[in-house]
C-alpha positions in Angstrom: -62.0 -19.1 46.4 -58.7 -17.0 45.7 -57.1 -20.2 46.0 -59.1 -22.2 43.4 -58.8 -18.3 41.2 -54.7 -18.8 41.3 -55.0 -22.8 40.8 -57.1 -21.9 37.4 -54.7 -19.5 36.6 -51.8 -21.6 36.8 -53.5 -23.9 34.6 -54.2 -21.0 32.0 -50.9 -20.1 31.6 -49.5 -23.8 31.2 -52.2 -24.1 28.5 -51.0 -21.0 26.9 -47.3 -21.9 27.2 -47.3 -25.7 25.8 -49.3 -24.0 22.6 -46.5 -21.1 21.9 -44.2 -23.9 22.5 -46.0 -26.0 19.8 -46.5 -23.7 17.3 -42.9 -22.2 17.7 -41.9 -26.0 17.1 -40.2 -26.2 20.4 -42.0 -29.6 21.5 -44.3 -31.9 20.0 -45.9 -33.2 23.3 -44.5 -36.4 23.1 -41.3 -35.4 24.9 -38.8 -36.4 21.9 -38.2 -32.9 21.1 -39.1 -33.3 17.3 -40.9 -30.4 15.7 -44.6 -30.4 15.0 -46.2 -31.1 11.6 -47.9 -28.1 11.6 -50.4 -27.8 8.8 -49.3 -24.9 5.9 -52.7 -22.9 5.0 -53.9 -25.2 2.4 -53.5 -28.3 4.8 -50.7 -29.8 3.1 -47.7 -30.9 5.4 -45.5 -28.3 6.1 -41.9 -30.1 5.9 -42.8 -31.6 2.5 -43.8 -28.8 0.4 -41.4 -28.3 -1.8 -39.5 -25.1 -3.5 -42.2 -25.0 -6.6 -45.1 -25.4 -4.5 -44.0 -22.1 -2.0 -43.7 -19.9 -5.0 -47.3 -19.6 -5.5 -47.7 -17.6 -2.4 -44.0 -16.3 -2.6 -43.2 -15.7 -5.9 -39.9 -12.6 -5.0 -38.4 -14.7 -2.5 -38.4 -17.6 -4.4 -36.9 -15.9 -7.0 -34.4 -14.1 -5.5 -33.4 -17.6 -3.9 -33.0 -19.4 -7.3 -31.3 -16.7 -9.0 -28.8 -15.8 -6.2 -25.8 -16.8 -5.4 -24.2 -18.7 -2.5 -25.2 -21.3 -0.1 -28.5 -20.3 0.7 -29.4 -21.4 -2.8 -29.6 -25.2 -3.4 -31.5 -25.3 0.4 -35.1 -26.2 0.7 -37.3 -23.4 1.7 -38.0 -25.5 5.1 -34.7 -25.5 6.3 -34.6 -22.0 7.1 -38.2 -21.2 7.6 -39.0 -24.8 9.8 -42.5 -23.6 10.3 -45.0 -21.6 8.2 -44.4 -18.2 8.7 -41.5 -18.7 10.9 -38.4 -16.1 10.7 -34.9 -17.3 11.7 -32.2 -15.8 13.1 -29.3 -15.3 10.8 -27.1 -16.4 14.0 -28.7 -19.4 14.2 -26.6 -21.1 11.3 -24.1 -18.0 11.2 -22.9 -16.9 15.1 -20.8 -14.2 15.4 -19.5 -14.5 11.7 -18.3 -11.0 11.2 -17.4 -10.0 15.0 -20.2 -10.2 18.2 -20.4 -6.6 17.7 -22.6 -7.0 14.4 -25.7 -7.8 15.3 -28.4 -6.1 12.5 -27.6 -8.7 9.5 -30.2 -7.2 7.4 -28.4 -3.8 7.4 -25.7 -5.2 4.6 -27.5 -8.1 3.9 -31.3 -6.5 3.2 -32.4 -9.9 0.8 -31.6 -13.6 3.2 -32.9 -15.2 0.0 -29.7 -13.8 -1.7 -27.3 -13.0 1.0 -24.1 -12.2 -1.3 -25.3 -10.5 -3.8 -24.0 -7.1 -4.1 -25.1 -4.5 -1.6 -26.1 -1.3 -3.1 -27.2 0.6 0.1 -26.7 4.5 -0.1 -27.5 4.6 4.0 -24.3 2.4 4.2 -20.8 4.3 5.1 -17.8 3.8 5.7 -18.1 3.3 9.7 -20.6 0.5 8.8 -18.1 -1.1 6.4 -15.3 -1.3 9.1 -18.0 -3.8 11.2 -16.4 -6.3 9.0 -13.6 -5.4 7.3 -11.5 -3.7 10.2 -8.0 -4.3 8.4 -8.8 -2.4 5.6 -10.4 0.3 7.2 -7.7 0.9 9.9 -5.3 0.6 6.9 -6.7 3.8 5.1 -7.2 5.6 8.4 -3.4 4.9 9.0 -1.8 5.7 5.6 -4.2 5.9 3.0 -3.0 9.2 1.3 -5.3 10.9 -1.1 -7.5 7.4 -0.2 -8.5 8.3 3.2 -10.3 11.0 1.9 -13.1 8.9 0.1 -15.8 7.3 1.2 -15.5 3.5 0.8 -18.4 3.5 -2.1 -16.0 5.6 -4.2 -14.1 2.8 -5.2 -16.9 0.0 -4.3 -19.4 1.0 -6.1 -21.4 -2.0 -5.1 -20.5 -4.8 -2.5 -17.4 -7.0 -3.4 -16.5 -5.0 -6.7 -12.9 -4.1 -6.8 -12.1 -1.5 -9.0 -9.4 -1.5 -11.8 -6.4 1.2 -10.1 -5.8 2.6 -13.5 -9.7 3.7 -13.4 -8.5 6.4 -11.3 -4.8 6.7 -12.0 -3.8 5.8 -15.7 -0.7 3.9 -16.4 2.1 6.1 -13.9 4.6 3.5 -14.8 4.0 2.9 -18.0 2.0 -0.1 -19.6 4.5 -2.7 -18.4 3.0 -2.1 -15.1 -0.7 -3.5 -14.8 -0.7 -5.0 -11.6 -0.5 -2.4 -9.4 -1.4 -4.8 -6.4 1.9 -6.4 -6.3 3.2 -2.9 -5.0 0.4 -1.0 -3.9 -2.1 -2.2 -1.2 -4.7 0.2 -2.4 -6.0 1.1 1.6 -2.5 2.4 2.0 -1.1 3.1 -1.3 2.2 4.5 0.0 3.3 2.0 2.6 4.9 -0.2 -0.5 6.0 -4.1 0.3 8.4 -5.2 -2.4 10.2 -8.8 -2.3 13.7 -9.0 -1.0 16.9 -8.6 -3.3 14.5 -8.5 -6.3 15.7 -5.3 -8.9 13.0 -6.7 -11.6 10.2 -5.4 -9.5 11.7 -2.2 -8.9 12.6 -2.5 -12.6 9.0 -2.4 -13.7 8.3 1.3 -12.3 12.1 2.9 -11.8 13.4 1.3 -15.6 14.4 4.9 -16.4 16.2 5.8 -13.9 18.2 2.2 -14.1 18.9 3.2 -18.2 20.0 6.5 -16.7 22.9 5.6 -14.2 23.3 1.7 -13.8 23.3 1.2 -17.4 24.8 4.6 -18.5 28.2 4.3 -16.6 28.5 0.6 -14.5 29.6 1.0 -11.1 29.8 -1.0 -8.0 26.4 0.2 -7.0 25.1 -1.4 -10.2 25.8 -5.3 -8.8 23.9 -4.6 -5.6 20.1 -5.3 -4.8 18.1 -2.4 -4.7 16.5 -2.7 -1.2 20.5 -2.7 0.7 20.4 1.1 0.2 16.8 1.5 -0.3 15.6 -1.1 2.5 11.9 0.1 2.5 10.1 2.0 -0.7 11.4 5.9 -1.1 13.7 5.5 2.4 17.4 5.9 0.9 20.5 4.5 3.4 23.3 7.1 4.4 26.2 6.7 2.3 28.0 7.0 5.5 25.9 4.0 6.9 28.4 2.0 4.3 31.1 4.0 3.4 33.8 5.5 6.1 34.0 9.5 4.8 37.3 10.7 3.9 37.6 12.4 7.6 35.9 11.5 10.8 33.7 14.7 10.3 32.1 14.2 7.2 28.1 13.9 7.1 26.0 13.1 3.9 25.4 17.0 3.1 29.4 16.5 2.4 29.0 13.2 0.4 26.3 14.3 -2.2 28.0 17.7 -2.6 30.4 15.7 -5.1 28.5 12.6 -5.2 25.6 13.7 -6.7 24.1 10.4 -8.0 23.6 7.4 -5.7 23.6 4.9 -8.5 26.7 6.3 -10.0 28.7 7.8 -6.9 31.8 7.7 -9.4 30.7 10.7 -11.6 31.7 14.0 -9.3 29.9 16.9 -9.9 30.0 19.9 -8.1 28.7 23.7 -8.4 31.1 26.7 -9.4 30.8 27.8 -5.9 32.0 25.0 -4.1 34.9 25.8 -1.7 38.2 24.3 -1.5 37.5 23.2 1.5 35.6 20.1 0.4 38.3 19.5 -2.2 40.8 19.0 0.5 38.8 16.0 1.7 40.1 13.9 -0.8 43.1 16.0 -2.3 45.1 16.9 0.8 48.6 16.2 -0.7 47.7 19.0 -3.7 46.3 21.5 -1.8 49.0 21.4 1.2 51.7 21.7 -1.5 50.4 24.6 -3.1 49.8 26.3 0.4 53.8 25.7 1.3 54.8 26.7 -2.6 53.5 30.1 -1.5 51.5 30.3 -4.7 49.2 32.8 -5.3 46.8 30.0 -7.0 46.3 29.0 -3.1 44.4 32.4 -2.4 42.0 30.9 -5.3 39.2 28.0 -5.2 40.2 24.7 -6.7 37.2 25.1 -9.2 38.3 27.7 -11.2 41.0 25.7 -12.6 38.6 22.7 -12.1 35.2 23.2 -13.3 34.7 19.9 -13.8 36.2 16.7 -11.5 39.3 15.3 -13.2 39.4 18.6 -15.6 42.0 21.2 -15.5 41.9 24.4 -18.0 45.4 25.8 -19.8 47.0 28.4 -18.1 45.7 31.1 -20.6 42.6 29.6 -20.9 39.7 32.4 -19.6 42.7 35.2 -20.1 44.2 34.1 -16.7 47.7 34.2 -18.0 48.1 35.6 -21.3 51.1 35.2 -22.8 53.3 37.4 -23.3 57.0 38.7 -25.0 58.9 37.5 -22.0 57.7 34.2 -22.2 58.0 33.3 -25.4 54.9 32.2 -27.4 53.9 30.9 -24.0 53.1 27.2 -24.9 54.6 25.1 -23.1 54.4 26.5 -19.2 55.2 23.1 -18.0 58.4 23.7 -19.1 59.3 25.5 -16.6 56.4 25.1 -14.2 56.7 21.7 -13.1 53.3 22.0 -11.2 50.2 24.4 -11.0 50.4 23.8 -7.5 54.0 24.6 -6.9 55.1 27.2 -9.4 58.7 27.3 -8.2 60.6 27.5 -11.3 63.4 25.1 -11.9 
């Protein structure tokens, strides 16, 4: 008896197996693997109905199919849904499209019948957007500036809507610039990628500084491309790095305190309390004459004689040597004086 019990029950369950099977579409107990014809509620054959006829019962999703956009709209409502009431799996035509570690299509894509159209989801965030776009969330963790502080909605307000930069941020470089993208990735606005040896890009955002210097007063500099002494955006080369200083000691704090200005390293300027210790850098022969003259103008710094490079004030000027009686009407020093720095009188 348990015997004949278990043989029953073997049967039972091969019975209720084959009709899953069939109704799934999985067999169609011929052994050709074709799917079953199985009837829709009105009778009519399934795999014929067309589009019209399943919008009686499914007027939304037939909608949403016809007015959406992307491939899922010019299908038939059978391809997807191969029996009557059956409910695919998005990874059955779509495996692993954005990664094996999304699973839960429906989270971004709530509506199959219109799978791209924009996702306005306020349980999204930002950690759900990096499931599929990992570049441009590792991008603003890694330099995003005043970005990184946003959630990813405060610029995409809905799903696949890029947002116009100046939105935010005006015109900074004036309405010449209006493609902000050809400097600025906006997930890491700062890390800027310009093309090689090309000044008009630079032009576009740096044009008054380039009127400024370049243009102002034409130097070497001015015949050079940009990136050799600015090889990555706001990094500026030693001048050092390409020009020997005048001793072996010099650094770049001794450079810029004459050459001020990079783009026009001709035009010295220096403060009124520069010593004349930098001077000597570049005008040994001067200052070592003056020290073996035994002047008393070696006791003083070059600038106050020199306010300004190449400049040299009269010998009264300021009231430093009035003239007086002795001398005449005191005009013409250089008579006598052959040189400020060596005041031996011939």
């Amino acid at each position: 008896m348990a015997r004949l019990r278990r043989g029953k029950d073997a049967i039972l369950s091969i019975v209720v197996i084959m009709s899953v099977l069939a109704v799934c579409g999985c067999t169609d107990g011929g052994g050709d693997g074709e799917l079953l014809s199985v009837p829709s509620p009105d009778n009519r054959i399934y795999p014929e109905l067309r589009n019209a006829e399943c919008v009686d019962c499914h007027a939304p999703q037939y909608h949403s199919l016809e007015n959406g956009r992307g491939k899922h709209a010019p299908l038939n409502c059978t391809f997807c849904h191969i029996q009557h009431g059956y409910l695919p799996d998005c990874r059955g035509c779509h495996p692993e499209t954005h990664g094996a570690t999304v699973i839960a299509c429906t989270s971004c894509h709530p509506d199959p019948h219109a799978p791209v159209e924009r996702i306005n989801n306020s349980a999204l965030n930002s950690s759900r957007c990096r499931s599929c776009h990992v570049p441009q969330y590792e991008g603003i963790e890694e330099s995003g500036g005043l970005h990184s502080a946003f959630e990813c909605d405060h610029c995409h307000i809905q799903h696949g809507y890029l947002p116009m930069c100046s939105d935010c941020h005006g015109l900074p470089h004036g309405p010449d610039a209006l493609d902000c993208t050809s400097c600025h990735d906006p997930h890491k606005p700062e890390s800027i990628e310009f093309d090689e040896h090309d000044n008009s890009q630079c032009a576009r955002c740096h044009g008054s500084v380039i009127k400024g210097t370049f243009i102002r007063k034409h130097t070497r500099h001015a015949d050079i491309a940009c990136d050799m002494c600015h090889p990555e955006h706001a990094v500026t080369m030693l001048c050092i790095d390409c020009h020997p200083g005048h001793n072996t000691g010099m650094s770049m704090r001794d450079c810029t305190n004459c050459h001020r200005i990079g783009h026009v390293p001709l035009e010295i300027k220096y403060s009124t309390d520069t010593t004349s210790g930098v001077c000597v850098d570049c005008h040994a022969e001067p200052f070592n004459t003056m020290l073996q003259s035994g002047s008393e103008h070696a006791y003083i710094e070059c600038v106050l004689c020199h306010p300004d490079h190449g400049m040299t004030v009269t010998c009264a000027s300021d009231g430093c040597h009035a003239t007086d009686q002795s001398h005449g009407a005191g005009e013409q020093c250089n008579a006598c004086h052959d040189s400020a720095h060596d005041l031996t009188v011939e």
